[in-house]
C-alpha positions in Angstrom: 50.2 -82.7 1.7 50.7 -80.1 -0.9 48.5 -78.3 -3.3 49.9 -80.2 -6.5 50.1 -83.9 -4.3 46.5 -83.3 -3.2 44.9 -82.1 -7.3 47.5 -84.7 -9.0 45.5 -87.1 -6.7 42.1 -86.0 -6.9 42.6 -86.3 -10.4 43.5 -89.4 -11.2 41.2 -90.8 -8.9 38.3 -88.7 -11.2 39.7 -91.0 -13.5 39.2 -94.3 -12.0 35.6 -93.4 -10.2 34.9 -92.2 -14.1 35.8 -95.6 -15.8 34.4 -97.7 -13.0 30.8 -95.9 -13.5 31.5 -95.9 -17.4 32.0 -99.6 -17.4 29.3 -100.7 -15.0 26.7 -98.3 -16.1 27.2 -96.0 -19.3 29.3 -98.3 -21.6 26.4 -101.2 -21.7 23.9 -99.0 -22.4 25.4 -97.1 -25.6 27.0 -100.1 -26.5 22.9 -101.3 -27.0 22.2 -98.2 -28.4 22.8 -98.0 -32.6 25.4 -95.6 -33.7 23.8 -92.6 -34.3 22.1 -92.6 -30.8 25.2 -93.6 -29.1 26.7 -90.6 -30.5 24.0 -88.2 -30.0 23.9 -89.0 -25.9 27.7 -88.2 -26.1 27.3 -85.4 -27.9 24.3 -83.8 -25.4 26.9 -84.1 -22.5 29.2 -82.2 -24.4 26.8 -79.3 -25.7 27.0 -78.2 -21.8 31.1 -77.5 -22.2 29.5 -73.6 -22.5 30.3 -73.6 -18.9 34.1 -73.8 -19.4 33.4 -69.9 -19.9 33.6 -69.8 -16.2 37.7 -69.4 -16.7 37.7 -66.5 -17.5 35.0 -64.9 -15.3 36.2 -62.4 -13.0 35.7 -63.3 -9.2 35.3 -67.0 -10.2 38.8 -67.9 -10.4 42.0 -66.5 -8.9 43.9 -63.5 -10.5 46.9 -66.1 -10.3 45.1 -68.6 -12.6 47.2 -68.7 -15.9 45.9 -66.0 -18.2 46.6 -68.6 -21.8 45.7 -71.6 -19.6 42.3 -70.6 -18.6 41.7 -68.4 -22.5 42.5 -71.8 -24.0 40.3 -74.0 -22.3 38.0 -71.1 -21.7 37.4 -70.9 -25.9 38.0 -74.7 -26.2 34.9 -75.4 -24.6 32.4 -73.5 -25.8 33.9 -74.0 -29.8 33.3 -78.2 -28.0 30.4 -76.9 -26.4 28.5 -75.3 -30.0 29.4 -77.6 -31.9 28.2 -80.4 -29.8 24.6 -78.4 -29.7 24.6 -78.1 -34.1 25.2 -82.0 -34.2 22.4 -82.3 -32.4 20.4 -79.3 -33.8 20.9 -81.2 -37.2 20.1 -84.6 -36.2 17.7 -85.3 -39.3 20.2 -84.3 -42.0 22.5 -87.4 -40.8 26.2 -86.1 -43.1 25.8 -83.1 -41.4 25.1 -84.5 -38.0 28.1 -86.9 -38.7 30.6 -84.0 -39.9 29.7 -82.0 -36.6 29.5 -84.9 -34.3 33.8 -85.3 -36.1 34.2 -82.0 -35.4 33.4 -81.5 -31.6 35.1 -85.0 -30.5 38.3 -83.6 -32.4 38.2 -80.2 -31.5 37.3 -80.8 -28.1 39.7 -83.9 -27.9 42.6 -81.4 -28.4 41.1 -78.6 -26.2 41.2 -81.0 -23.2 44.7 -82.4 -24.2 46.3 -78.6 -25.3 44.5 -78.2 -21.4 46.9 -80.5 -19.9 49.7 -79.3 -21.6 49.3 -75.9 -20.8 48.5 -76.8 -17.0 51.2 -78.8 -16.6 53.9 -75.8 -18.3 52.0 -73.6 -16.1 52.3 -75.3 -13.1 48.7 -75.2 -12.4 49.0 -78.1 -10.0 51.0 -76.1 -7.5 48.6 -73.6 -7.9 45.4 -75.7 -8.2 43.5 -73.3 -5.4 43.7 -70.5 -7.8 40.8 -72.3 -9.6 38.5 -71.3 -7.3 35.2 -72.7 -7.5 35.7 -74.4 -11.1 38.2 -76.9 -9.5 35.5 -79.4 -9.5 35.7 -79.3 -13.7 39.0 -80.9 -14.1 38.6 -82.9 -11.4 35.1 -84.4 -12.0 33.8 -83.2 -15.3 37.0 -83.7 -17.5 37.6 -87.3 -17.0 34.0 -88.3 -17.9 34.8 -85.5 -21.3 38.1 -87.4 -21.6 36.3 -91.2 -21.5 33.6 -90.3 -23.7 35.8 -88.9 -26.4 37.3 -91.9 -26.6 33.7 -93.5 -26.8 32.8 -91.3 -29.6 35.9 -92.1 -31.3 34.8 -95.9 -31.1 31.7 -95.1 -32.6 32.8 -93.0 -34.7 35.5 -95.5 -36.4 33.0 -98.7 -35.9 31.5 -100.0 -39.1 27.8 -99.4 -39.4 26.7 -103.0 -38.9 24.0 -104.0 -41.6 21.1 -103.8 -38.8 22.3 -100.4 -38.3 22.1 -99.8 -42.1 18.6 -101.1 -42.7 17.1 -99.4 -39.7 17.9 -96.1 -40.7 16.9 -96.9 -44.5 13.4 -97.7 -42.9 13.0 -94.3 -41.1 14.4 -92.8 -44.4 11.3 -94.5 -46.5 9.1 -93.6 -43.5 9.5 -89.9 -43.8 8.9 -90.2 -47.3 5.8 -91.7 -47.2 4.4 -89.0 -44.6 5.8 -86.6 -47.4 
């Protein structure tokens, strides 16, 4: 079997072990959760996207790895990466949490779709032992990133149901009685 058989393979099957663990185990549970926490478990996943630094580290990957394929989603995920860790650094000030927690599903939405693009003009398949030991992340890591993206999305677009709205009104006239 070839090189591109064997990763278009492993792939989408990273995609089906993803969804069938998403929907038995991680979809019910932020689904329970309100909004704001939903979004802020999705968004400490992300802050580890750092690692997609690993692309372009010497020794790591293959000299024959794409040069713009691995810059690209080398940069992509850290910019996904930071701005996953300020939503979460800025948790109590909720618009900015909500403009940051916008900004690293969309930014690092297109990082791992521009990723695809490139790997597949690149021919990164064929090639697919030139990533060396950071195969694993498109295989494993990047349908979970994909699937939660589209989580956050959901959340994202979801109308803040009333309960939602008068829960966090309460922890807002909490903190200023302790004030």
């Amino acid at each position: 079997m070839s090189a591109e058989t064997l990763f278009r393979i492993q792939l989408v099957l990273g995609y089906v072990a993803w969804l069938l663990c998403f929907r038995a185990y991680l979809w019910p549970r932020l689904q329970a959760m309100d909004r704001f926490d939903a979004q802020r478990a999705i968004a400490a996943l992300h802050s580890f996207r750092f690692f997609g630094l690993v692309f372009i580290l010497p020794g790591v990957v293959g000299a024959g790895l794409p040069a713009d394929f691995a810059t690209f989603a080398a940069y992509g995920d850290f910019a996904t990466g930071v701005l996953a860790m300020l939503a979460l650094l800025t948790a109590r000030n909720r618009p900015l949490f909500w403009s940051l927690a916008v900004a690293f599903n969309v930014v690092g939405v297109v990082d791992l779709i521009v990723d695809y693009y490139n790997a597949t003009r690149d021919g990164l398949p064929a090639i697919a032992g030139q990533l060396g030991a950071t195969y694993a992340i498109p295989i494993l890591y990047v349908p979970l990133l994909m699937i939660t993206h589209v989580a956050a999305f959901y959340f994202l677009l979801r109308p803040q149901s009333s309960e939602e709205a008068n829960h966090h009104a309460s922890k807002i006239s909490q903190q200023e009685i302790q004030i």
